[in-house]
N, C-alpha and C positions, 0 to 999 in steps of 0.2 A: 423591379428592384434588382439591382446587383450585389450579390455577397459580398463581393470588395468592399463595401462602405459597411456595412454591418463588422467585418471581421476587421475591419483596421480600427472602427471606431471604439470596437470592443477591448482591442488589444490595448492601444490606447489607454482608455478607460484603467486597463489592469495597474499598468504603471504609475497612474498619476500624471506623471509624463515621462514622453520615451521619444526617441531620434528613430527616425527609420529601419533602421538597421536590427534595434530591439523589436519593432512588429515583426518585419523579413524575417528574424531569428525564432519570435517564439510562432508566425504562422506556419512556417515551415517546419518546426517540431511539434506544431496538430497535426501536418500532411497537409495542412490547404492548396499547397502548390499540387496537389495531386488530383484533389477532389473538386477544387474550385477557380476559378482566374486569379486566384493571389499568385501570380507570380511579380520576381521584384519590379521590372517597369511597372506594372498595375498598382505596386503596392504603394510607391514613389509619386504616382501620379496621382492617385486618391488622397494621399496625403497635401500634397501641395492645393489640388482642388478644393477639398472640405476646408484647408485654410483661408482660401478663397471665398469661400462661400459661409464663410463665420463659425461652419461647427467644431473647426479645430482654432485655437489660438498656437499661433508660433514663436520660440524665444531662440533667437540665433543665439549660440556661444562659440567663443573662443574656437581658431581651429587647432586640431589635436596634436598631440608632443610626437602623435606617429609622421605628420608633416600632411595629412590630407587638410582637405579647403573643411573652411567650417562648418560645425555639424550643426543642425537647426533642431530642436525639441520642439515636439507638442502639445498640449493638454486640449481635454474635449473642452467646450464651452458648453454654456446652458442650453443654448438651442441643438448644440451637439447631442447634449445627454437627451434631451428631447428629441432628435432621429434614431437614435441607439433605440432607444424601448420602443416607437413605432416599430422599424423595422424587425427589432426584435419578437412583438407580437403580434406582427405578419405570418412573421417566415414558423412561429409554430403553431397558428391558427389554422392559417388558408392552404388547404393543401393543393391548390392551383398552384405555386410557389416549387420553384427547383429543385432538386434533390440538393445543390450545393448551398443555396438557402436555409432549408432546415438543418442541413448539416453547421450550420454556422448558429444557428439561432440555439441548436443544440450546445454548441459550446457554448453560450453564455445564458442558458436556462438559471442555473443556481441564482443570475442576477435581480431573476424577478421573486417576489415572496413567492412561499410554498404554493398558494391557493391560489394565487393569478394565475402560475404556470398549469394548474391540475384544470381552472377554467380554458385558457385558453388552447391547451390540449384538446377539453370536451367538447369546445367547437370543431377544433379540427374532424374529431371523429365523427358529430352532427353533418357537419357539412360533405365528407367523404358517403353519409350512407343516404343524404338527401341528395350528391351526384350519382351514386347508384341505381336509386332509385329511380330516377326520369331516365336515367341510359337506359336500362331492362326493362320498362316500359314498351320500347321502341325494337331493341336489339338486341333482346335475349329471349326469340320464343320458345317456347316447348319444345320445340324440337331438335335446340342446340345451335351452335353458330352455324354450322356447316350448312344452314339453310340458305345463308347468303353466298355460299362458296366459299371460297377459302377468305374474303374479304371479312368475313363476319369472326375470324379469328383477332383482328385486329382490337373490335370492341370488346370481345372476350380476355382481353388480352389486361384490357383497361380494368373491366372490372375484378378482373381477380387481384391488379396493384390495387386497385381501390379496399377489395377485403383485405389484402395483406397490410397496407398502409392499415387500416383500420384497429387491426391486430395488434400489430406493433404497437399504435399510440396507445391502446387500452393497457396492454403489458408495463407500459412506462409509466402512466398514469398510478397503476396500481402499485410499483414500485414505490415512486413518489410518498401516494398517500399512506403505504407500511412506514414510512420512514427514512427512505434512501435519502441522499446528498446533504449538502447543508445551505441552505436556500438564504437571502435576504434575510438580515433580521435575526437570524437562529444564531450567527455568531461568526467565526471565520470558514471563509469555504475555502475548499480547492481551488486552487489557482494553479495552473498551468503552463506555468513563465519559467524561462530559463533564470538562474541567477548572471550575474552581471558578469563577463567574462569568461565562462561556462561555453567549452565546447558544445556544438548541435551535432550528435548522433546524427542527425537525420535534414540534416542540412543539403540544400539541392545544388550548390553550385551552377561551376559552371556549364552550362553544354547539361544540365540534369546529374552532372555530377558532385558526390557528397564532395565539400573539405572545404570550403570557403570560410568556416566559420572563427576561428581565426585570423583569417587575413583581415578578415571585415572590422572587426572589433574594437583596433584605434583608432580609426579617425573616417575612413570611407564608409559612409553615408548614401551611397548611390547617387545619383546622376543628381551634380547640382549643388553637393552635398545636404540634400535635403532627406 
């Protein structure tokens, strides 16, 4: 799986519906463009794809009073919202899954009720200490890596992500079940979106550089204006 479809569909999702330029805006004030392939061609193109492919519906409107080509809006569809939560609890179950995965499944944890999320966490950790398990089996004798030579630092290398991953998930977990965030169901969460016309601090431009976020705003839509 690619985080792009996760992180657009979610964004997405936030708005109701939103024109490209709104996901480009608020993924790039998470840092996705830093942490993951949302940059804008990916973000433009996933867009138009999932439209493609039924889990986004498209509404062209009017094009804008700044004079760009017209801008197209989104919304997820049914079978959309039905990929959103797959992937969703993929990317914080299976910890075979990318660092820019969980990182994205992360941002839209609150979406699932409290107690899916605190399950589908406990597999993660299940499944992180049953790949443990059968690697040290094989690759962690008594005597240290260094038995394989310096190769044996590799696997060593694995399992200590694997306890730290492990770590991590339990400290979130625990968080969670004290009472942190405000999850499905419990009322209004955080939401992490720009308001509409709102500079992005942290906007990547062009060439990686900030300021775009203004230019963008009336009417350019990225390529296509889609």
């Amino acid at each position: 799986m690619s985080a792009i479809r996760l992180l657009v569909l979610g964004a997405v999702r936030q708005h109701g519906r939103a024109h490209g330029y709104q996901v480009r805006n608020d993924l790039e004030y998470w840092g996705a463009h830093e942490w993951s392939n949302a940059k804008p061609g990916s973000i433009y193109h996933a867009l138009k794809q999932m439209a493609k492919q039924g889990l986004l519906r498209a509404h062209d409107l009017a094009p804008s009073t700044a004079g760009g080509p017209p801008r197209t809006e989104y919304e997820v569809t049914a079978a959309g919202d039905a990929e959103f939560f797959s992937l969703l609890r993929a990317a914080l179950s299976q910890p075979d899954r990318k660092t820019d995965e969980l990182s994205a499944g992360l941002g839209f944890l609150v979406d699932l009720p409290r107690a899916d999320a605190v399950a589908l966490l406990r597999e993660r950790v299940r499944a992180l200490a049953e790949w443990r398990a059968t690697v040290t089996e094989y690759y962690a004798p008594d005597g240290g890596p260094e038995v394989f030579g310096h190769i044996g630092e590799i696997m060593n290398m694995w399992v200590h992500s694997a306890d730290s991953g492990a770590a991590w998930t339990r400290g979130l977990i625990e968080r969670i079940e004290g009472g942190a965030y405000v999850f499905a169901g419990e009322g209004d969460p955080f939401v992490g979106v720009l308001p509409d016309g709102a500079a992005n601090p942290y906007a990547a431009g062009e060439r990686g550089r900030p300021g775009r976020a203004g230019r963008d705003a009336e009417g350019d839509d990225g390529p296509g204006g889609g």
